[in-house]
N, C-alpha and C positions, 0 to 999 in steps of 0.2 A: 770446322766443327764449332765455332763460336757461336756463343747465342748472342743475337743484336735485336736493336730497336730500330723504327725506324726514322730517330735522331742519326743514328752511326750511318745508316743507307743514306741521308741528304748529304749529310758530312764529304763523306766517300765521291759521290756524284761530285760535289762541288770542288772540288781539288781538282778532281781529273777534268774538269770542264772550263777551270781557271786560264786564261788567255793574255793574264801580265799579274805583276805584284796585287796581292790584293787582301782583303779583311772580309771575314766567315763570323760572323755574330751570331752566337747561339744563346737564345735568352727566352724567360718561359718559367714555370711553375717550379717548384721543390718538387724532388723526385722522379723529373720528365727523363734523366738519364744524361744530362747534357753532358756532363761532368766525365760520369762514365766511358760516354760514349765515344769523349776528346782521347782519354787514356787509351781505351780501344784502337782505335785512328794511330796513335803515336806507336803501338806496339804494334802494329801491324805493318807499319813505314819502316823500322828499326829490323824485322824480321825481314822483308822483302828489298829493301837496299842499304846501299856503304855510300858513306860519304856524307852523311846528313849534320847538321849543326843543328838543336832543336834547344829551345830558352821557355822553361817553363818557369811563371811568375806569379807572387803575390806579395802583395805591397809590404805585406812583414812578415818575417822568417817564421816567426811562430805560426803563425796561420797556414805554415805549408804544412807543417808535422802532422794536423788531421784533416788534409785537405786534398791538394792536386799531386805532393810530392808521396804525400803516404799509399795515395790509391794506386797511383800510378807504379811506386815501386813494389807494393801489394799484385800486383794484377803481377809483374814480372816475376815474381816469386812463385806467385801460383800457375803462371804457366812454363817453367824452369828456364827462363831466361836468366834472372835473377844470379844465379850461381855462376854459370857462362860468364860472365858480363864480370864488368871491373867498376866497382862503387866506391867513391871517394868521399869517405863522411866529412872530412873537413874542407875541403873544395867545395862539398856539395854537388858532384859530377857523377854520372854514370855513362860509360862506354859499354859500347854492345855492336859486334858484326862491325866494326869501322864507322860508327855513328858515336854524336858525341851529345848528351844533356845536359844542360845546367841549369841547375834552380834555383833560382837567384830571387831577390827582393829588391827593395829599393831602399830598402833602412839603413841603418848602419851595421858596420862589422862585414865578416867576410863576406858574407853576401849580398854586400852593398852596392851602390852604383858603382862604384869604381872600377867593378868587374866589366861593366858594359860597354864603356867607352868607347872601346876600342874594338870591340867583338863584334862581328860578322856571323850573323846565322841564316838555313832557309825559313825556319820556323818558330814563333813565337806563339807561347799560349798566357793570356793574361785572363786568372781564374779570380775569379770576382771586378773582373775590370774595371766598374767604378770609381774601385778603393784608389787606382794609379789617377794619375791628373791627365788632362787631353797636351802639354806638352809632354809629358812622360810615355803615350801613347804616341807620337809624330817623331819620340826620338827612337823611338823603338822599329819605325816603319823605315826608317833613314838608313836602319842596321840589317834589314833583308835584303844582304847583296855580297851572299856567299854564293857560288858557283852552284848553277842549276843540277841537279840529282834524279834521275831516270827522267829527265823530260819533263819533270814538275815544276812548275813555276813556285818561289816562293810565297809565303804568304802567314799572317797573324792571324788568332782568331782569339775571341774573347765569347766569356764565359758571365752569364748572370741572372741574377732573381731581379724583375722587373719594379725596383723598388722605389726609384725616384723618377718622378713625368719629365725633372728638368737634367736631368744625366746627360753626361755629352754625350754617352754610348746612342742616348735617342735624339738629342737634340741638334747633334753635330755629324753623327752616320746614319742612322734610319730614316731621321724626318727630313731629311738633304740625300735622298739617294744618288750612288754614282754606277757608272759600270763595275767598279773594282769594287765595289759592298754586296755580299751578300746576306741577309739577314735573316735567320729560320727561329719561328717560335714554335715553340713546345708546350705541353702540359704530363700530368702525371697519366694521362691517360694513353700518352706515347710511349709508356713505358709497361711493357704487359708480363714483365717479372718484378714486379713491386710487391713487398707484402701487403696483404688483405687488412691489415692492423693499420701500417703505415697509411691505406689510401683513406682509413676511417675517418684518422688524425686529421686527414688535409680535408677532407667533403665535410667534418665536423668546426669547421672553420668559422661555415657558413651563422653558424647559432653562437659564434662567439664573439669574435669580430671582423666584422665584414669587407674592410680594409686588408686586412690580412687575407680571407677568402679571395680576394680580386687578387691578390700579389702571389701569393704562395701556391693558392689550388691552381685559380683560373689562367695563371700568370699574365697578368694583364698590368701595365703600368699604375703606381698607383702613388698616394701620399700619406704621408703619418699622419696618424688622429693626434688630437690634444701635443697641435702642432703651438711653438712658440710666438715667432712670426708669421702673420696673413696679411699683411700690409704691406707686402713687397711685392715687385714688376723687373720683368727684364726693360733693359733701353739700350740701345745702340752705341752712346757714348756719352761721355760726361757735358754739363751743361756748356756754353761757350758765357754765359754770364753767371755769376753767383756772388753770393757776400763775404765768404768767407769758407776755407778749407784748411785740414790737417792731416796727417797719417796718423794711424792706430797703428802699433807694433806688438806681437805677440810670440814668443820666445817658441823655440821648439829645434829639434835635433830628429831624433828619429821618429819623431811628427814632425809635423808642418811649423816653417816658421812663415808667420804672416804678416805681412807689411800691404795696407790696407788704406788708400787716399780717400779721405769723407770729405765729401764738397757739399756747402749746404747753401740753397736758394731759400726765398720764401716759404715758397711750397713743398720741399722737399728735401731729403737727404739722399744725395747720392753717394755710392761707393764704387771704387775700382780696384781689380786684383794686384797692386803693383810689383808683391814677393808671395809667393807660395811655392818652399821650397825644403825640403828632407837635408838634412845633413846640413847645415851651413855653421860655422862656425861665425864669432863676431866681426871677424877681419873678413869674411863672406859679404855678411851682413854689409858692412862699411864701403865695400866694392860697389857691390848692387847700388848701395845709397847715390854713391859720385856719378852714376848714369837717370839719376832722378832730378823732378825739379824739388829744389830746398823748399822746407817747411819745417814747422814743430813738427815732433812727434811725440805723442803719448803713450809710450808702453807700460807694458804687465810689471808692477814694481815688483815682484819675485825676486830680479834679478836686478840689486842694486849697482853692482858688480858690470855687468856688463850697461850698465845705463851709463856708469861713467866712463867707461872704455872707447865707445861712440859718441859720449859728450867731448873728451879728448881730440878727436877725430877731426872736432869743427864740426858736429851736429847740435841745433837746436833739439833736444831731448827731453823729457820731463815724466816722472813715475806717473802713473795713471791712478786717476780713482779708481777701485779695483772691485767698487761694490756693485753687486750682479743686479739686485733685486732694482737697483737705484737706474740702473744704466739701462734693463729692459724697460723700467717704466717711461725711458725718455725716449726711447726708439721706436716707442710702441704709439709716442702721441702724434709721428708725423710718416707719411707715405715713406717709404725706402726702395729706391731706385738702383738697381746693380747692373753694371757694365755687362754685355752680354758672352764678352773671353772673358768675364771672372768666373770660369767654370768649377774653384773649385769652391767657392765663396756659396754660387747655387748651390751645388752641391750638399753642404755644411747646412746650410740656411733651411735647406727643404726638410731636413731631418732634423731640427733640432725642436725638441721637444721634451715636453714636462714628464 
């Protein structure tokens, strides 16, 4: 008696028609049901078999509370699953029928990678996919190799608003098709229980900003207006000649810590992703380094503390000018060239605006 869209009806097809491991990308408009329609999918696996292992994700714990873990324990509630079932608010787990969930993040604290390590599941859902890194998405695909469940083959699927053209979700699975990708776009017009108000909001898009129109209504890939950088290119790999090079270092725990090699020729600044990484502490940090080739590095003088702790170490290190407005105007007067695995650098770079 469920009422569905028909997002939830490809969804369904593509499962039962999966033929080894694979990835289900659902991507498309605000309010096409995608989200919905995932929840739907997972409660209807949980009611019809035992034995499932299923990993719902979002890159920060907060983000799940009005997100993929709230809907989805919302929809169990309202179909009385919810009470049956055994939910662990401090694990973050629900069991139901001999199935087991975990909503995990990638930040710190319980919910942190720590839990993954070592975990084996058939299913993973990464809801807003972007937000994870494309190594966070390969170690995630490493861990689909829990014992097969009524015949299903396991398999990921990710969840998004088409909001950056250079995203790995597109530049690394859609626009590199495989057999094991499936990829289904949506709009709101796929979803024909939306409210009449809500679809106003999204078709009223069109008369306000039209970037947003293309992202949000039409769901169509797109980029931010009163972007920062436009003077930037992907390239394949860093120069084999140049005049000189350094790392940039930029502190981070339950963000990104980034460690960042600027090679600069004539004509150009290059960069490459050399750290982008959640949770590392300084003695992390110092690990990674001894697998690098030595250089200066300039990092975020924030953390004087930890500048010396790596200067200790036997790193050439040094606090960074830290002035924004000084350091955009110098990036801004030469072409900028980025490794094309620096996905999470694209990423950051495509979005960053005024």
């Amino acid at each position: 008696d469920m009422k569905v869209t028909p997002v939830f009806a490809r969804i369904q097809e593509s499962i039962r028609n999966l033929k080894e491991t694979s990835t289900i990308i659902e991507y498309g408009s605000a309010g096409s049901s995608k989200s919905w329609s995932i929840c739907q999918m997972i409660m209807v696996l949980i009611l019809s078999q035992t034995g499932l292992r299923i990993a719902v994700g979002r890159k920060f714990f907060p983000s799940h509370k009005t997100s993929a873990m709230f809907t989805l324990l919302k929809m169990f509630k309202d179909n009385g699953i919810y009470e049956r079932g055994s939910h662990n608010k401090t694990e973050h787990t629900f069991e139901y029928n001999g199935n087991y969930i975990l909503f995990f993040s990638t930040g710190s604290g319980s919910a942190g990678e720590e839990k993954m390590k070592s975990a084996d599941f058939n299913i993973f859902w990464l809801e807003e996919a972007p937000e994870f890194g494309w190594e966070e998405y390969m170690q995630f695909t490493l861990r689909l190799r829990s014992p097969l469940v009524g015949g299903m083959k396991n398999f990921i699927i990710l969840s998004l608003n088409p909001v950056g053209e250079y995203c790995w979700v597109k530049t690394k699975l859609i626009d590199t098709p495989t057999a094991n990708v499936i990829a289904h776009h949506s709009t709101y017009m796929d979803n024909i229980f939306l409210d009449d108000d809500y679809v106003k909001i999204l078709e009223d898009f069109i008369n306000q900003d039209y970037n947003y129109y293309q992202i949000y209504t039409l769901g169509k890939w797109g980029r931010l207006e009163n972007l920062i950088f436009k003077n930037w290119e992907i390239v394949d790999k860093l120069p084999d000649k140049w005049d000189s090079w350094d790392y940039g270092l930029d502190w981070g725990f339950v963000h990104f810590a980034a460690l960042i090699k600027v090679v600069f020729t004539k004509e150009a600044t290059y960069c490459h992703e050399s750290i982008c990484e959640t949770g590392l502490t300084n003695s992390d940090i110092i690990e990674r380094l001894s697998h690098l080739d030595k250089g200066d590095i300039y990092a975020d003088p924030s953390r004087p503390d930890s500048i010396k702790e790596i200067q200790r170490a036997g790193y050439s290190i040094f606090a960074a000018n830290n002035d924004v407005k000084t350091g955009l105007d110098v990036l801004k007067r030469r072409p900028i060239r980025i490794t094309r695995d620096s996905v999470n650098m694209i990423s950051q770079i495509q979005e960053y605006h005024y």
